[in-house]
C-alpha positions as CSV (number, residue, x, y, z in Angstrom):
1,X,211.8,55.3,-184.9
2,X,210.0,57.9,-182.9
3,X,211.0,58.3,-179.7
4,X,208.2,57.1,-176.7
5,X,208.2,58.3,-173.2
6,X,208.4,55.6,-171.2
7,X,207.7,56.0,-167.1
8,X,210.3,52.2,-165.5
9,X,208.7,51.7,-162.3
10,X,211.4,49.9,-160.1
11,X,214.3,52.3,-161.9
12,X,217.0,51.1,-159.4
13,X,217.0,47.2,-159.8
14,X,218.5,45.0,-161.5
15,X,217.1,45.0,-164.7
16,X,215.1,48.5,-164.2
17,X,218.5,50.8,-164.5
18,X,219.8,48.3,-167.7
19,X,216.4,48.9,-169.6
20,X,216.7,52.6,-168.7
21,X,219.9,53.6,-170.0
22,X,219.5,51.1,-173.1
23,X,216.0,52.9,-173.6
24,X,217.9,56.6,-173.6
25,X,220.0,55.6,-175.8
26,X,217.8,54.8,-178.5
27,X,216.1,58.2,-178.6
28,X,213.4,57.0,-176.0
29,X,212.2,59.7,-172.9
30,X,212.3,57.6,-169.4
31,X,211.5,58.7,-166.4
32,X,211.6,56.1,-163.7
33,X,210.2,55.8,-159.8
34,X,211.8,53.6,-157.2
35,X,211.4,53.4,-153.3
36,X,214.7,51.4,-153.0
37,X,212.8,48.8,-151.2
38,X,215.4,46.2,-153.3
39,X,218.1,47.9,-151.8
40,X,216.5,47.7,-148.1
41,X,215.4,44.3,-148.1
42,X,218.8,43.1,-149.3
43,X,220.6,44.4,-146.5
44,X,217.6,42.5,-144.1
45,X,218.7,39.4,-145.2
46,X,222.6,40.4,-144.1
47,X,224.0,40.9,-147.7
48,X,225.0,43.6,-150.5
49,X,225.1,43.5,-154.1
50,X,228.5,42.2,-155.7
51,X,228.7,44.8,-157.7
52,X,229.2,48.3,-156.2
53,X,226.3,50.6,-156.7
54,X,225.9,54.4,-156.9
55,X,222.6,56.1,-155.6
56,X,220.0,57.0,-158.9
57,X,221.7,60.6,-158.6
58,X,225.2,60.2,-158.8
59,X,224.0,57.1,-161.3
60,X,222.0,59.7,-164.0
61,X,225.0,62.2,-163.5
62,X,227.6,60.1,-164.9
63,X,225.6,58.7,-167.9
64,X,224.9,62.2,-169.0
65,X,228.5,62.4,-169.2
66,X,229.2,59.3,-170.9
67,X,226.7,59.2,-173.1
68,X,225.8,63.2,-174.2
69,X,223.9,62.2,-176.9
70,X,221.2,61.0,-174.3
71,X,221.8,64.0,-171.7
72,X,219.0,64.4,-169.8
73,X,217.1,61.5,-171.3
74,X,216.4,60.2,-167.9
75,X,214.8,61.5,-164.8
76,X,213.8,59.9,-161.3
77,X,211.9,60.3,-158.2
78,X,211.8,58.7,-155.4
79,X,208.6,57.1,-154.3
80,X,206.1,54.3,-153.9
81,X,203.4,53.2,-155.9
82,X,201.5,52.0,-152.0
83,X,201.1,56.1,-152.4
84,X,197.8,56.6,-154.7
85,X,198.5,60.0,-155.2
86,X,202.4,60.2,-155.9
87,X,201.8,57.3,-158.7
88,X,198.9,59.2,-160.3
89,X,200.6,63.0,-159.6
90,X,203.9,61.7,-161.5
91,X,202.1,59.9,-164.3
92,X,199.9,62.8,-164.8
93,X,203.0,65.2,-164.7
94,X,205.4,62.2,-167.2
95,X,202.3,61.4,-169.6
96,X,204.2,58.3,-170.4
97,X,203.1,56.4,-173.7
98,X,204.6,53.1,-172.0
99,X,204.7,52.5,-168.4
100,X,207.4,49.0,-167.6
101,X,206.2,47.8,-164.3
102,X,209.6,46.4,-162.4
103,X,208.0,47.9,-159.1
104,X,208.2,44.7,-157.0
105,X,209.4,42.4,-154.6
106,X,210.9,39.7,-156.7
107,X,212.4,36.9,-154.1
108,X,209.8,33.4,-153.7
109,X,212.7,32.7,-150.5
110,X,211.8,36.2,-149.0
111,X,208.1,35.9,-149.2
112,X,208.6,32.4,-148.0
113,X,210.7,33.6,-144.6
114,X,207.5,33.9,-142.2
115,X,203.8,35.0,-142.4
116,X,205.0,38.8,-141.9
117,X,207.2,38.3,-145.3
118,X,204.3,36.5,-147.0
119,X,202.0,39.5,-146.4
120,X,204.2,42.0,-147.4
121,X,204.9,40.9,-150.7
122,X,201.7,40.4,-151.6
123,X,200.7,43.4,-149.9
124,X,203.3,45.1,-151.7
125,X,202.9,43.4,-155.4
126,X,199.0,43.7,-155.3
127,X,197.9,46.5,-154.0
128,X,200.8,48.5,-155.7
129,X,199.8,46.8,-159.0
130,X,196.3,47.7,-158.8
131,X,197.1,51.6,-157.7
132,X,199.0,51.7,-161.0
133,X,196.0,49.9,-163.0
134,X,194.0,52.7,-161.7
135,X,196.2,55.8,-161.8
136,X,196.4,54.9,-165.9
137,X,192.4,54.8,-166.2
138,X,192.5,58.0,-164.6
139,X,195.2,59.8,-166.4
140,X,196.7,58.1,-169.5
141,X,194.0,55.3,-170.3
142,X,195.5,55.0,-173.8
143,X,199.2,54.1,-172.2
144,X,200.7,50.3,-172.9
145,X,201.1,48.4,-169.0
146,X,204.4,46.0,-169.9
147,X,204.1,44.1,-166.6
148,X,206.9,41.6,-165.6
149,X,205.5,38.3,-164.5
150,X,207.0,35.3,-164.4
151,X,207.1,31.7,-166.1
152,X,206.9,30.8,-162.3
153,X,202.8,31.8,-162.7
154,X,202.6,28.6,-164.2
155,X,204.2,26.1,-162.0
156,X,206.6,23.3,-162.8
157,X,204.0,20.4,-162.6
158,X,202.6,20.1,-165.9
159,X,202.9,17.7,-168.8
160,X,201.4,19.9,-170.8
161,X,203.8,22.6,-173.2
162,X,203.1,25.8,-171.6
163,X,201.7,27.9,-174.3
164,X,202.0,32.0,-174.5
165,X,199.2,32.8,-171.8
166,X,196.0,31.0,-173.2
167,X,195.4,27.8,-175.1
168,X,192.2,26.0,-176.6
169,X,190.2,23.3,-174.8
170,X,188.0,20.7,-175.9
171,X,184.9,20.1,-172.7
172,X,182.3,18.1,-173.4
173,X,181.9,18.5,-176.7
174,X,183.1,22.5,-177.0
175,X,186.1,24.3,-177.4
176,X,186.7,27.3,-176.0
177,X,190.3,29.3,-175.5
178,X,191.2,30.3,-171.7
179,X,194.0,31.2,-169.2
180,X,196.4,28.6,-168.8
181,X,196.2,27.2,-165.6
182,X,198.8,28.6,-162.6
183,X,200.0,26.9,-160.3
184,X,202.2,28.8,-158.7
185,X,205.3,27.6,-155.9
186,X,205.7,30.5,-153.0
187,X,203.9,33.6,-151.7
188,X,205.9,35.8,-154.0
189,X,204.7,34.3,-157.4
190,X,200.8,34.0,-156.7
191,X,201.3,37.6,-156.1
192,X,202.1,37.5,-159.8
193,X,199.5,35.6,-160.5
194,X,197.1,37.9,-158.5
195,X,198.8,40.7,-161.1
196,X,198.3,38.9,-164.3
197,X,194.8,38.6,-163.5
198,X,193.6,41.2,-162.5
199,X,195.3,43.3,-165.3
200,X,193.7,41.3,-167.7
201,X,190.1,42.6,-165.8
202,X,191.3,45.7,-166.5
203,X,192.0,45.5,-169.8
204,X,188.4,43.8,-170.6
205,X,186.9,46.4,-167.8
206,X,188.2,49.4,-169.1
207,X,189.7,48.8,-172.3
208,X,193.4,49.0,-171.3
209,X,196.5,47.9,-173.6
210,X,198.7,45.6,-171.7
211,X,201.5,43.2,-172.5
212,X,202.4,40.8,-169.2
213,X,205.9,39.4,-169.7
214,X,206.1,36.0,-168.2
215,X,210.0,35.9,-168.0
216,X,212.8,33.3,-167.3
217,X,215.4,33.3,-164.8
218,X,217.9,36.3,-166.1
219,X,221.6,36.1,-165.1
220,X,224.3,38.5,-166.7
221,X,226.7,40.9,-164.6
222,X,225.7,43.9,-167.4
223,X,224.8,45.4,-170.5
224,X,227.1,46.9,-173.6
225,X,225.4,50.7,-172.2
226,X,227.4,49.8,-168.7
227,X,231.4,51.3,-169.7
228,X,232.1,52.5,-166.7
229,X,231.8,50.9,-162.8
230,X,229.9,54.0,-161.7
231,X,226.9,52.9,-164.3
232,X,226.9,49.2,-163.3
233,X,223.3,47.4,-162.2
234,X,223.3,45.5,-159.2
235,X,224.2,41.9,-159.0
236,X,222.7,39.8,-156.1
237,X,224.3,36.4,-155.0
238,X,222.3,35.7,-151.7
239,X,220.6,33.0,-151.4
240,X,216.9,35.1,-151.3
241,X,217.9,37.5,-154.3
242,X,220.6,35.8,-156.4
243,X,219.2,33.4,-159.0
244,X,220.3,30.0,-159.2
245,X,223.2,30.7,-161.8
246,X,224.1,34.3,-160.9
247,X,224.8,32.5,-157.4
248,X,227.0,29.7,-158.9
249,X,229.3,32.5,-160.7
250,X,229.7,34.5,-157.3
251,X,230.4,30.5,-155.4
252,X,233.1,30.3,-158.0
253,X,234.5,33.6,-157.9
254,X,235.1,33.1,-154.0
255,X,236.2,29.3,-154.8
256,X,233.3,28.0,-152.8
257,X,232.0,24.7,-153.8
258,X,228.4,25.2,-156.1
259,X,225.4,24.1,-154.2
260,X,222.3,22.4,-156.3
261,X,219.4,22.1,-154.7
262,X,218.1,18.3,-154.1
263,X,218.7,16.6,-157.2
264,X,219.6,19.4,-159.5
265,X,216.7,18.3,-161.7
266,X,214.7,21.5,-161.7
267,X,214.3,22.8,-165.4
268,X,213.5,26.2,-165.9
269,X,213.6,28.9,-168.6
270,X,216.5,31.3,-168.7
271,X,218.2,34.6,-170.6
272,X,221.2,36.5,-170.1
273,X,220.2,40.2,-168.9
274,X,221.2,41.9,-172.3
275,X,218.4,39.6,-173.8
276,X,215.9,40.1,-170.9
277,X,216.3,43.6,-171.8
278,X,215.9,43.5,-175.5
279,X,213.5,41.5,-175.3
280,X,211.5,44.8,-173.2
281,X,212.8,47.1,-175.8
282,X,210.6,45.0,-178.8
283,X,207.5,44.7,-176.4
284,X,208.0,48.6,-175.9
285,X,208.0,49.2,-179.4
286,X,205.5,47.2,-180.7
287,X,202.6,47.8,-178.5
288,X,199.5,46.3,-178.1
289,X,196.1,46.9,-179.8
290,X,193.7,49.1,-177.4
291,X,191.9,46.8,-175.2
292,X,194.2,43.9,-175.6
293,X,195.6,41.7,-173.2
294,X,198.3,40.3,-174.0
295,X,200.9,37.5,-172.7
296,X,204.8,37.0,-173.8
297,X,206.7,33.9,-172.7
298,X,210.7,36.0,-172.4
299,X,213.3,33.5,-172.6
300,X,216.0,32.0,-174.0
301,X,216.8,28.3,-173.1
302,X,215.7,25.6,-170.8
303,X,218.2,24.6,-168.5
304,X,218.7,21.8,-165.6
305,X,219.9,23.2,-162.4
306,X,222.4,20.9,-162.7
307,X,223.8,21.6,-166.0
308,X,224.3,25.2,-165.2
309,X,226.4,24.2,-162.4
310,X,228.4,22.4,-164.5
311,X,228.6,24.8,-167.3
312,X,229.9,27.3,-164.4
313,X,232.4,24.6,-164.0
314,X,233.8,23.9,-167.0
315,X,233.8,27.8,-167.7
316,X,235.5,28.6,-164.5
317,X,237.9,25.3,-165.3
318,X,238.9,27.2,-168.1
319,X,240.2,30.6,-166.9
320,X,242.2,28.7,-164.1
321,X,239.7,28.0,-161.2
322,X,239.1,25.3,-159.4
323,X,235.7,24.5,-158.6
324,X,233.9,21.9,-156.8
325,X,230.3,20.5,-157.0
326,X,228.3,19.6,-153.6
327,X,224.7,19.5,-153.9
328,X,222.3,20.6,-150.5
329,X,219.4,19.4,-149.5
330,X,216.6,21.8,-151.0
331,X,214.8,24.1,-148.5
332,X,212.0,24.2,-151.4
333,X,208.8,22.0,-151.8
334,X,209.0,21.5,-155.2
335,X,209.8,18.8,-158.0
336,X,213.2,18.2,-158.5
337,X,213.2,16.3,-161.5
338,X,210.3,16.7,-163.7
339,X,208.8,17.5,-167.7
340,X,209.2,21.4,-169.1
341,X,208.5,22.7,-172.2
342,X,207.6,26.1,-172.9
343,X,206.2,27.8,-176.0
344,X,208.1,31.0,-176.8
345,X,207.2,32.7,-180.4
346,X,206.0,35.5,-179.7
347,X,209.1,38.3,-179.2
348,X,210.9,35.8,-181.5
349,X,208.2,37.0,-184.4
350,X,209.3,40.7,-183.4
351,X,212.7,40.1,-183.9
352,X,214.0,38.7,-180.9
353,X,217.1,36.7,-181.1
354,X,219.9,35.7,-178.2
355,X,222.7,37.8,-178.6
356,X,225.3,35.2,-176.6
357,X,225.8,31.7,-175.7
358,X,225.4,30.4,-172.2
359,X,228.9,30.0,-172.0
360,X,230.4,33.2,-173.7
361,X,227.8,35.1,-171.3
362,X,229.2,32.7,-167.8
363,X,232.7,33.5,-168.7
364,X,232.2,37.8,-168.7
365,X,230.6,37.0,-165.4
366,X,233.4,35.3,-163.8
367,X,235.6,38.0,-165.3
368,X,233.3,40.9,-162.9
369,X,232.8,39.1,-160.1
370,X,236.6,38.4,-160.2
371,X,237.8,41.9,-159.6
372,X,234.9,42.1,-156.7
373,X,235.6,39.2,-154.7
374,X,236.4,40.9,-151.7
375,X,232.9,42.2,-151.3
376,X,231.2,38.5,-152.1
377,X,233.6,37.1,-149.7
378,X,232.9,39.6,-146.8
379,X,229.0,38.3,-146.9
380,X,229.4,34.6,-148.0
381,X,227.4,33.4,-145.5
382,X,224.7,34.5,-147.1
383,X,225.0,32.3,-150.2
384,X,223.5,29.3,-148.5
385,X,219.8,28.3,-147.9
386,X,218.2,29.7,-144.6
387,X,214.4,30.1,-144.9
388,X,212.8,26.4,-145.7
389,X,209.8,26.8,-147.2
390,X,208.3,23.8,-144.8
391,X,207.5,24.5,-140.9
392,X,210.5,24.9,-139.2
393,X,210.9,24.9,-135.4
394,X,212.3,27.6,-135.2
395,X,212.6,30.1,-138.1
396,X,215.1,31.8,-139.5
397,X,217.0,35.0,-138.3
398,X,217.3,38.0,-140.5
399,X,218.9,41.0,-139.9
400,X,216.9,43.8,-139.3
């Protein structure tokens, strides 16, 4: 395999620093960006990440020594793709074959908070999108966009199976093969849908290569690249930025009773983090033709709210812990209970396969988030539903 320079936009999140030292370790060149707006908008809501987390510096320093095989495989600078010129100067400087755009803010309950969160997400999502669509027809047109989406582009009110991006219609007596329908729940994901399509413009506009990853809810404390504390990825357990089962696993850790929203019907697609990121690795690898859009559905299993909570449980009951289920109501508007099936063949063609079980993956989380309960317990307030997404008389307070 030879060895691709590959430019991680968003290097300091969650998944961003796990694809980067997994990338450098398999020969690949990464330079990443990042304007720790994560990090920043975190601390708005009141909260921290569970696990503790060294700034990109001190980060880069220790997996040169842990890993010298990869020294100096990764390099960072700080910046925002909102600046035109930084995001073309350091693409033009990197000359990146791939560039993996992580660049955004990912919370529906943050864009949801008020009209000034709503804007600047998709003020944020868009407009920084669209800089990077144009800084790679200006400097490295032949470059592969991998673009994180998400399955939540599609909505959850379909009985339809929700094909790979496009499917073929039959209207009035002609087929024809188009977009699949979005229908998208909060600010935050028709910002994505705003991405998906105007990357796919570009791609017929300009003749761009893109792949736009439409991925699953990822939960996982780490990777096999993070040996030591001091190279661990964030973990977020707030009720904005932790995911539905990453949020259950800190509940338990603290012995706070798991809180479904509503009925606990809501199905959605999922993958451990060491999946989301191989999954990355393929698209990375196997890039698409020139011109061609591109859509990959990146998950694992489909999951009831519900049933995570109670595989949380039982794992928890397991290693000793006691822990209580007590639904909430649901701040959302959305189903609770409805159909979802997904069609997901594409990365599984290119070798994809799920490298643990729901319940092996659960129990390694309980096991980290053990040895940090002091910090999940120092912001537990934060675990439990704040901004509802209908009006409100009065709204919310964040931190500032």
């Amino acid at each position: 395999m030879n060895g691709k320079k590959v430019l991680i936009v968003g290097i300091d999140g969650y998944i961003g620093w796990s694809l980067a030292m997994h990338l450098a370790t398999r020969g690949h060149s990464v330079a990443g960006i990042d304007n720790y707006s994560r990090r920043r908008n975190v601390a708005k809501v009141g909260s921290v990440s569970a696990t503790p987390i060294r700034e990109m510096d001190e980060r880069i320093h220790v997996f040169n020594m842990a890993y010298p095989d990869a020294r100096g495989a990764i390099a960072f600078k700080e910046g925002d793709l909102l600046d035109y010129s930084f995001a073309r100067d350091y693409i033009k400087w990197f000359k990146p074959d791939t560039i993996v755009h992580l660049g955004e803010q990912p919370s529906a309950p943050f864009s949801m908070v008020d009209r000034e969160h709503a804007v600047y997400t998709q003020h944020n999502n868009v407009i920084g999108n669209l800089n990077l669509l144009y800084a790679i027809k200006e400097v490295v047109p032949d470059c592969h966009l991998l673009k994180l989406g998400t399955m939540g582009e599609y909505g959850y009110d379909t009985e339809l199976e929700i094909p790979e991006g496009f499917f073929e219609i039959e209207y009035k007596g002609k087929k024809a093969t188009i977009p699949f329908p979005r229908m998208a729940g909060s600010w935050y994901h028709w910002s994505k849908v705003h991405d998906s399509n105007n990357i796919m413009f570009a791609c017929r506009l300009w003749g761009l290569r893109s792949t736009d990853v439409m991925q699953g809810i990822v939960y996982g404390t780490r990777t096999k690249q993070m040996i030591l504390d001091e190279l661990l990825t964030r973990f977020d357990f707030d009720e904005c930025f932790g995911t539905a089962i990453n949020r259950f696993c800190a509940q338990a850790a603290i012995g706070h009773k798991l809180t479904p929203y509503g009925k606990g019907g809501q199905t959605r697609g999922y993958l451990a983090l060491t999946d989301s990121i191989q999954c990355l690795t393929i698209a990375t690898e196997n890039p698409p033709e020139k011109g061609e859009y591109r859509v990959f559905n990146q998950l694992d299993t489909v999951y009831k709210i519900n049933d995570l909570a109670k595989t949380v449980q039982q794992v928890a009951g397991k290693k000793g812990m006691d822990v209580e289920i007590e639904p909430v109501d649901n701040p959302r508007v959305e189903k609770e209970e409805h159909h979802y099936k997904v069609k997901a063949e594409k990365l599984r063609n290119l070798g994809f396969r799920p490298t643990r079980t729901l319940e092996e993956e659960v129990d390694i989380m309980l096991t980290d988030l053990m040895r940090f309960k002091k910090r999940i317990l120092a912001k537990k307030e934060v675990i439990m539903p704040k901004p509802y997404w209908k009006q409100v008389s009065q709204p919310p307070i964040l931190t500032r």
